[in-house]
C-alpha positions as CSV (number, residue, x, y, z in Angstrom):
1,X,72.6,110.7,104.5
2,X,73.4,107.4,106.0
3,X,72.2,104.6,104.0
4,X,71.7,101.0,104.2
5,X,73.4,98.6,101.4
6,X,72.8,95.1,101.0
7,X,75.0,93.5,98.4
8,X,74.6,89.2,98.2
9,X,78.1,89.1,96.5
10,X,81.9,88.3,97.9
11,X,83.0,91.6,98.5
12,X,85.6,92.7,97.8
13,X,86.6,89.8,94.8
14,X,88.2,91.5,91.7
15,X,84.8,90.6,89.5
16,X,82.3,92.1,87.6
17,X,79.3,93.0,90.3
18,X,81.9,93.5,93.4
19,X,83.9,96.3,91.3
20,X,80.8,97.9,90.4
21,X,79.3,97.9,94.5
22,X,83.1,99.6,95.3
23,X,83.1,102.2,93.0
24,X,79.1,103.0,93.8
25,X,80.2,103.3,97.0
26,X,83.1,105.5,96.5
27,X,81.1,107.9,94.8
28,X,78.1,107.8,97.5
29,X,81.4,108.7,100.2
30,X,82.4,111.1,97.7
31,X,79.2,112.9,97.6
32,X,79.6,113.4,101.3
33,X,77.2,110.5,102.9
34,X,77.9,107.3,104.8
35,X,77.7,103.8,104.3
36,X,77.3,100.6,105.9
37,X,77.3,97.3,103.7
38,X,75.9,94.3,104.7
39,X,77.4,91.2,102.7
40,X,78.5,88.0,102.6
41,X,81.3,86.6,105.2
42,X,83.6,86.3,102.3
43,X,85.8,88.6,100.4
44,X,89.0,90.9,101.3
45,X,88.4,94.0,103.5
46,X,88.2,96.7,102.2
47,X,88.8,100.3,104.3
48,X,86.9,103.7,103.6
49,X,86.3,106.6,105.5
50,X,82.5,106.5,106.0
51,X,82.0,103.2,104.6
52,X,81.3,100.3,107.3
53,X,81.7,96.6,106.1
54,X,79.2,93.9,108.5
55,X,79.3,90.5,107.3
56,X,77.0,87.7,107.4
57,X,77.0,84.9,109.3
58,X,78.9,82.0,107.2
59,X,75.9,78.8,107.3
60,X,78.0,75.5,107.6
61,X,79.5,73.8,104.4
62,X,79.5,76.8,102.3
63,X,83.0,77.8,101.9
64,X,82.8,79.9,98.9
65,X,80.1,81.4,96.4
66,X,80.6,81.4,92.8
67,X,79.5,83.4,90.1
68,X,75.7,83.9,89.3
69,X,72.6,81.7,90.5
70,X,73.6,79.0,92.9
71,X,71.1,77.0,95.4
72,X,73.8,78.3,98.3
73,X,72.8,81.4,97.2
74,X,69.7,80.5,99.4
75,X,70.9,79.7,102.9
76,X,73.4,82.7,102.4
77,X,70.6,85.3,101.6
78,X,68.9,84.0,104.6
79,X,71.6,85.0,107.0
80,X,72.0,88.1,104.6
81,X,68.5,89.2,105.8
82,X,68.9,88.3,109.4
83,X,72.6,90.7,109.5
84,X,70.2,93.7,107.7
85,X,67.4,93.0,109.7
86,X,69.5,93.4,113.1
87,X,71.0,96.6,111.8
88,X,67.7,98.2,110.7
89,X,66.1,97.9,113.9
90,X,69.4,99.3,115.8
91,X,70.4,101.9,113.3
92,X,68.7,105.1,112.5
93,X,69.2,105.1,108.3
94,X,67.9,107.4,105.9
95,X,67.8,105.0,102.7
96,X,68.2,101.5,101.7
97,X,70.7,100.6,98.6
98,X,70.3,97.0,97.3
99,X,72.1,95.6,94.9
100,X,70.8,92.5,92.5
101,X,68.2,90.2,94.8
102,X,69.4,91.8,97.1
103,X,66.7,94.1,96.3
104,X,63.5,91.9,98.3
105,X,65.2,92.3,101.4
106,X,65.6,95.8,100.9
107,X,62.1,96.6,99.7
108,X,61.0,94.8,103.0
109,X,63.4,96.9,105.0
110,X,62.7,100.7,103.5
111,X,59.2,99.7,104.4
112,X,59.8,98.9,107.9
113,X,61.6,102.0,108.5
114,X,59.7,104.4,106.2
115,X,62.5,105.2,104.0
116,X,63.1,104.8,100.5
117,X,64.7,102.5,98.7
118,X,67.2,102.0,95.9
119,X,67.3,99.1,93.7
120,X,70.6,99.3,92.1
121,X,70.0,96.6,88.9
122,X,73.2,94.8,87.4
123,X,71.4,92.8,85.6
124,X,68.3,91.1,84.8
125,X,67.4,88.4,87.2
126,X,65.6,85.7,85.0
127,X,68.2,86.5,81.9
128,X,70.9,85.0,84.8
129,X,68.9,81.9,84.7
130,X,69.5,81.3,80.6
131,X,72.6,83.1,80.8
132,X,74.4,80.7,83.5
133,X,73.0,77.6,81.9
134,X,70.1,76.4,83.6
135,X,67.6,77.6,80.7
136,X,65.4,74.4,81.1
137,X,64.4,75.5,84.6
138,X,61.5,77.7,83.4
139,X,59.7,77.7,86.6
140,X,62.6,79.3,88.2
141,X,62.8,81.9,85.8
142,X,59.3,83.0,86.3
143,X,60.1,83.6,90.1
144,X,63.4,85.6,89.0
145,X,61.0,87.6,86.8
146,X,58.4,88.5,89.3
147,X,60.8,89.1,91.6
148,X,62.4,91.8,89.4
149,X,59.3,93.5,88.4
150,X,58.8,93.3,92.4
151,X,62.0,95.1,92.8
152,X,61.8,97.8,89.9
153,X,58.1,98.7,90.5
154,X,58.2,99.5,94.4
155,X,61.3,101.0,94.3
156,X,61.8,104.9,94.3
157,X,65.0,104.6,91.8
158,X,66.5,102.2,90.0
159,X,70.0,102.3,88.6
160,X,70.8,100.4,85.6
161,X,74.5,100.0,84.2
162,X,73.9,99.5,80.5
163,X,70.9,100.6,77.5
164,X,69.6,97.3,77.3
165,X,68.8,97.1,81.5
166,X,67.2,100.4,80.7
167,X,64.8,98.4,78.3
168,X,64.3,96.0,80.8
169,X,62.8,99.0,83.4
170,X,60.8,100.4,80.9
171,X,58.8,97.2,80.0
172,X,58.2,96.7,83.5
173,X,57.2,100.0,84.0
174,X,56.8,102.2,81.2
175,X,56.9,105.4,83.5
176,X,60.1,104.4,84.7
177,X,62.9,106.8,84.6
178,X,66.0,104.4,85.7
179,X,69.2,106.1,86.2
180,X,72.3,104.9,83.6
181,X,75.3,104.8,85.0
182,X,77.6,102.7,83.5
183,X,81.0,100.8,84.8
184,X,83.9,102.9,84.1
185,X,85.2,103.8,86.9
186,X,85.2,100.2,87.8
187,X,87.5,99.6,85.3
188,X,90.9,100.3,86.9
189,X,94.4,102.0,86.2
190,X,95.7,103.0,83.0
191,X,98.2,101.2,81.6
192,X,102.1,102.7,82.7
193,X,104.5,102.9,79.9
194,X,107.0,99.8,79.9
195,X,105.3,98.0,82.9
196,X,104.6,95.5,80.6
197,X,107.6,94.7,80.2
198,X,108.2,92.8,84.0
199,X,104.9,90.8,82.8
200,X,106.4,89.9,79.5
201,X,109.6,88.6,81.5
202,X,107.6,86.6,84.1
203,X,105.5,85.0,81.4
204,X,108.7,84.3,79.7
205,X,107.2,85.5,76.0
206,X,109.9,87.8,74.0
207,X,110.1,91.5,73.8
208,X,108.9,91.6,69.9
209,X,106.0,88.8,70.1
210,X,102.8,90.2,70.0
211,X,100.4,89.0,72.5
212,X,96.9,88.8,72.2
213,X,95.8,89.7,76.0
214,X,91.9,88.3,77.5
215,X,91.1,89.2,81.4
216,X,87.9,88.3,82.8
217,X,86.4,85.8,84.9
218,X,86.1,82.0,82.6
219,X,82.7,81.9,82.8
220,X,81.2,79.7,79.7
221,X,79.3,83.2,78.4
222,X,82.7,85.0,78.0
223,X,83.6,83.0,74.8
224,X,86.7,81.5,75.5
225,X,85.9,78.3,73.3
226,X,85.3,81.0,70.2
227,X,88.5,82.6,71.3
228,X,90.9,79.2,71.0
229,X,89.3,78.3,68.0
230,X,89.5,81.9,66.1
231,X,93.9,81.6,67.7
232,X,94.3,79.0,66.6
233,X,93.2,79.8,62.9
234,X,94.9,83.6,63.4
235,X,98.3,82.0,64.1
236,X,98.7,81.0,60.8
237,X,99.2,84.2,59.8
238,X,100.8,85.5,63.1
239,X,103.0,82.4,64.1
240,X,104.3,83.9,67.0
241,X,102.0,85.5,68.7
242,X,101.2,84.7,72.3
243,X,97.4,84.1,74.1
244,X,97.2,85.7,77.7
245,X,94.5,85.1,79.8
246,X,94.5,86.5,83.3
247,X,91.7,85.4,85.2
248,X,90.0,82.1,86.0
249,X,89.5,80.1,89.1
250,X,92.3,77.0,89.2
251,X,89.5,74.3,88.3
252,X,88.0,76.5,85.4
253,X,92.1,76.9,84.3
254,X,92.5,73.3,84.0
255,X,89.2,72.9,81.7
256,X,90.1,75.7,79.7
257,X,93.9,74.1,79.4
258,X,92.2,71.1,77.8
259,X,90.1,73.2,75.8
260,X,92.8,75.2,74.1
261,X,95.0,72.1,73.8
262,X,92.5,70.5,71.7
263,X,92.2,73.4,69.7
264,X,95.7,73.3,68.7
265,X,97.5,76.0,70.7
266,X,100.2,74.2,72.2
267,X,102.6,77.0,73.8
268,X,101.1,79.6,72.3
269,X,98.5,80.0,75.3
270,X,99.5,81.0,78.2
271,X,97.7,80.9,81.6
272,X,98.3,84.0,84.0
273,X,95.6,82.8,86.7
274,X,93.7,85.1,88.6
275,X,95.5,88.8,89.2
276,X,95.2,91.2,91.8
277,X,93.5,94.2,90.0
278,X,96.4,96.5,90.7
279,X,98.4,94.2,88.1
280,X,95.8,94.3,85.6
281,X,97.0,97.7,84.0
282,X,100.7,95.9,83.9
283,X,99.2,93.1,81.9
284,X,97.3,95.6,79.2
285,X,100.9,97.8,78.7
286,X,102.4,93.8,78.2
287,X,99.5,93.6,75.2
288,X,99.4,93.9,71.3
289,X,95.8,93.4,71.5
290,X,92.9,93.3,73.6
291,X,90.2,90.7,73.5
292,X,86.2,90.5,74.0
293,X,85.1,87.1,72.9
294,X,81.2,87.0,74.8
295,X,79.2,85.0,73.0
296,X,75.9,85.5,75.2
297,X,74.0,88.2,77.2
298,X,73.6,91.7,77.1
299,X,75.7,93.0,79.7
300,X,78.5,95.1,78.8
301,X,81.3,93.3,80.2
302,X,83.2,95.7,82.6
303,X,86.3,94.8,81.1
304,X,85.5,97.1,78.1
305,X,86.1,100.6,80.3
306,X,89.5,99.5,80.7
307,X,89.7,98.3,77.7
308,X,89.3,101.5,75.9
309,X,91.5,103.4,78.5
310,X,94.1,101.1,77.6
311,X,95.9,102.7,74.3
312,X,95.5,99.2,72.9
313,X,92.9,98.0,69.8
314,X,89.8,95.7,71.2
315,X,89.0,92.7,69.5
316,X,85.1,92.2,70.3
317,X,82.1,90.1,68.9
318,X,79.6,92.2,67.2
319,X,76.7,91.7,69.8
320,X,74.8,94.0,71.7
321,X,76.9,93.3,74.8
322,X,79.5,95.5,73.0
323,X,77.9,97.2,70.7
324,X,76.0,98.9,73.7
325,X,79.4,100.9,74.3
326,X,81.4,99.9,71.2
327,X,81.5,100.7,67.2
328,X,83.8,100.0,64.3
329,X,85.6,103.5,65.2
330,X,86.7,102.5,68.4
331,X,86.9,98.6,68.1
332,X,87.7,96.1,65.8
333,X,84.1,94.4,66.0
334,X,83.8,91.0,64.2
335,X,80.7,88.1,63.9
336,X,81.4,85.7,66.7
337,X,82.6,82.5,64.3
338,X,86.0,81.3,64.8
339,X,87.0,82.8,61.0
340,X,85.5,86.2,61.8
341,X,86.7,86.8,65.1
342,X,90.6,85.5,64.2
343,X,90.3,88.0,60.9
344,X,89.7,90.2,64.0
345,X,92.5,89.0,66.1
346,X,94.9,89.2,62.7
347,X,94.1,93.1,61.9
348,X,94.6,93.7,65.3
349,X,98.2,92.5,65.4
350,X,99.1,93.0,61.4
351,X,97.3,96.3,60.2
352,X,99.1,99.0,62.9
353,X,97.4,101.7,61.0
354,X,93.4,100.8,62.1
355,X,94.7,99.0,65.4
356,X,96.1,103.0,65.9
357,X,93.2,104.4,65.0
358,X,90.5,102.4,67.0
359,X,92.9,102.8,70.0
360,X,93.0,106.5,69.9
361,X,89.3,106.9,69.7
362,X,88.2,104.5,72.2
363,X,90.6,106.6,74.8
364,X,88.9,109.5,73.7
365,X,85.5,107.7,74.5
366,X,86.7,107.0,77.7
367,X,88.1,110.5,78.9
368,X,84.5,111.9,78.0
369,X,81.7,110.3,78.1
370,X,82.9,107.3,80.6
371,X,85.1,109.8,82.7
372,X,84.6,109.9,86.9
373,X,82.9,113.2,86.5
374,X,80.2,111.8,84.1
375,X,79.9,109.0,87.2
376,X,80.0,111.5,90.1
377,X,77.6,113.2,88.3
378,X,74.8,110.1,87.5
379,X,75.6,109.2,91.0
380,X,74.5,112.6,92.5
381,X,71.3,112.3,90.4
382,X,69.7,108.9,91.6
383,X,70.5,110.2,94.9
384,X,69.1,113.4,94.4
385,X,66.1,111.4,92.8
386,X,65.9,108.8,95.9
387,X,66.1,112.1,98.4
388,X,63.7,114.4,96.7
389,X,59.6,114.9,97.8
390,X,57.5,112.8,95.4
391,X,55.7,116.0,94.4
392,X,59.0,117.3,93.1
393,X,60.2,114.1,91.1
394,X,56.4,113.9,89.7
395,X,56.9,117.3,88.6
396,X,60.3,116.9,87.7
397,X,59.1,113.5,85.4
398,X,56.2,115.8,83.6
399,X,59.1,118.3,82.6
């Protein structure tokens, strides 16, 4: 089949909803059908047999997009429409695949041309609104929300990438049947053996010091102010353990800087900046310990597949954005207060018999029920779900 996809992100930037619309798309290629991505002018290219990348036009004085809701997320959606638009009326396509709000100019599209439509749901649109900080703006997230039952309701499949979206579905729609298909194979490399060790070099921290490693965008959800605050109580008991954090845009780097200086880590922080993904696994094999601080949402963060591929022990609040994937046997869950989380941080690096322990089964976790088979295989059923006759899927739901 030759579908349609509209994604309103950067694409390719090594974050959260990017990773997940490159892997999607590597397991529609996989499945043996063809792509062509409409997105926004910004991003690095990205090559795949069967996968064509048109950008948008660029409107003037928007020079980059940042994470979540944004008002230049406006003009930017508009040229987004006009790019899909075009292609629709020159392109023969058998489905439409949109990704996040991506999903009303899809709807509009799949209708145009008869074809059905796939609204592939990363998260919950008016939860953005709370989640990024503009909570007091309850007129906009009664748009987001009828847009999203919009979205979910005239779609023919929905894909959701955690339990909790799945929720989300079903209160719209209590016949729903949204496909899961969580992040995993969106969460990189494992870790080689002693490739850590050029990281520890470069980052000039000592062979024997354990390092306490965070990667992730800097976001104010992710926790970091619960993460220098639970350090800096933790290295009283580990002195010389290091803080890693690899991620962060420069400006967000220098707030967090002040941030962790005021919580008292001097040089025990240390600030990797963004990484090209195909470090990241370098930068896990250079870790003692892994760490999950989120303090808000209920997204699982992506991070988490890699972290549980990684041979190292998670540190993670015990909130439903983790507890979604993660349990006290594979993860060293703690309540998100500063004392809790560095008790966390402390067992991690101290007690090597339950760090061990939580590390081995989290692996196992990952090699079976996150593996790329259980993917490939989720994958194959929204499509066979988007594809099949609507007597067939009725018939199909009833059983």
């Amino acid at each position: 089949m030759h579908i349609l996809m509209i994604a309103p992100e950067p694409f390719f930037e090594p974050r959260g909803t990017p990773f997940s619309e490159y892997h999607r798309i590597r397991a529609l290629l996989a499945l043996g059908h063809t792509v062509d991505l409409v997105t926004y002018p910004f991003g690095r290219d990205v090559e795949l047999p069967g996968l064509r990348v048109i950008r948008c036009l660029r409107p003037p004085f928007i020079k980059h997009i940042g994470i979540g809701p944004s008002w230049s997320k406006v003009p930017l959606d508009l040229t987004l429409a006009a790019s899909a638009m075009r292609l629709a009326l020159t392109t023969k396509y058998d489905a439409v695949h949109s990704h996040e709000e991506g999903g009303a100019i899809g709807l509009v599209l799949a209708k145009l041309l008869g074809v059905p439509h796939l609204y592939d749901m990363h998260s919950s649109l008016p939860q953005q609104i709370s989640n990024f900080g503009h909570g007091n703006k309850r007129w906009l997230a009664r748009i987001f929300s009828v847009l999203e039952r919009h979205m979910v309701r005239r779609s023919k499949v929905v894909i959701v990438i955690c339990p909790q979206l799945e929720e989300v579905v079903r209160d719209v729609d209590r016949n729903a049947r949204p496909v899961l298909i969580e992040n995993a194979p969106g969460s990189g490399d494992l870790p080689v053996e002693g490739s850590g060790a050029a990281v520890r070099a470069s980052l000039g921290i000592a062979a024997d010091a354990p390092v306490v490693l965070y990667t992730g965008t800097f976001e104010h959800y992710q926790g970091l102010d619960l993460l220098f605050a639970s350090m800096a109580i933790a290295l009283r008991s580990v002195p010389g353990a290091k803080l890693v954090l690899a991620g962060g845009q420069p400006a967000q780097i220098e707030a967090a800087r002040v941030q962790a200086a005021k919580a008292g880590l001097g040089g025990a922080v240390i600030f990797a900046g963004q990484r090209p993904s195909e470090e990241i696994p370098a930068y896990l094999d250079a870790a003692t310990a892994l760490v999950s601080p989120r303090s808000t949402g209920t997204n699982t963060p992506l991070k988490i597949y890699q972290y549980l591929r990684s041979g190292r022990p998670v540190v993670a609040t015990r909130l439903l954005t983790h507890t979604q994937v993660l349990d006290d046997t594979n993860a060293i869950l703690t309540e998100p207060t500063p004392e809790g989380y560095a008790e966390g941080i402390v067992a991690a690096l101290v007690d090597h018999e339950r760090a061990g322990r939580v590390a081995r089964q989290a692996r196992e976790l990952a090699e079976t029920k996150y593996s790329y088979e259980a993917y490939l295989s989720r994958t194959r059923v929204a499509v066979d779900r988007l594809f099949a006759p609507a007597q067939a899927q009725a018939a199909g739901d009833a059983a």
